[in-house]
N, C-alpha and C positions, 0 to 999 in steps of 0.2 A: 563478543559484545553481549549476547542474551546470558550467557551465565554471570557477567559482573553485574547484566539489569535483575536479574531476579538475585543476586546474592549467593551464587554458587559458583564462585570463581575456581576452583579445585574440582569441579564437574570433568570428563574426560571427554563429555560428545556434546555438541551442540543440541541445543531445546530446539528442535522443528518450528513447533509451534510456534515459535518468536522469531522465525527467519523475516530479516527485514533488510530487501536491499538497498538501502538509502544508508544505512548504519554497518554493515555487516558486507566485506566482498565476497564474503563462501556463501552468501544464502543465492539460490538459484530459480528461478521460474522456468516452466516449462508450456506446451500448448497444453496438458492435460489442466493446468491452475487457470488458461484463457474464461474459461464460461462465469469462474469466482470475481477476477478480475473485470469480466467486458459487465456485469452483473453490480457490480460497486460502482463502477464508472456513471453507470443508467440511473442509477438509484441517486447518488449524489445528483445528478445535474438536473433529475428533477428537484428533487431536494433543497436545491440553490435558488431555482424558479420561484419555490413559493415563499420564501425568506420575503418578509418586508424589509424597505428601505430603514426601517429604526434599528435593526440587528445587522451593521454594518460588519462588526468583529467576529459575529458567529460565521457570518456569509465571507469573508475572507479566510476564515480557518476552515470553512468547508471547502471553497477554491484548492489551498493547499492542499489538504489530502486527492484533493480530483486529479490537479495536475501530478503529483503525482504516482495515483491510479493509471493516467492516460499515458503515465513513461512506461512503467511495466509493462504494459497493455502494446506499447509499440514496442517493447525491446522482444516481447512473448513474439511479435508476430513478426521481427525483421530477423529474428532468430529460426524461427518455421519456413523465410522465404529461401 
């Protein structure tokens, strides 16, 4: 999936950088990626807090990336139990 997003379908190894596991099942998290993750989470939901009621559309597309932030973040740590 990351080498048809950036255009480089004939690539032989997946782009790291674009590991996304919502799109992709070989991208992986680990506990070491927890502090990036628990870190995004924190930051969005204040984030969402200070959103007025007039940026309805902004504060729902920020929701979705939180929720989720908060899957990875539990799958990081049902994965570590």
């Amino acid at each position: 999936m990351c080498l048809k997003l950036v255009g480089t379908p004939n690539a032989t190894k997946p782009l790291a950088g674009m590991c996304d596991s919502t799109c992709c099942p070989q991208a992986t998290h680990h506990p070491c990626h927890r502090p990036v993750w628990a870190e995004s989470v924190r930051t969005k939901q204040v984030f969402i807090e200070s959103i007025g009621r007039n940026h309805k559309t902004e504060k729902a597309r920020l929701q979705a990336d939180l929720d989720r932030d908060v899957k990875v973040l539990a799958s990081i740590d049902a994965a570590a139990a």
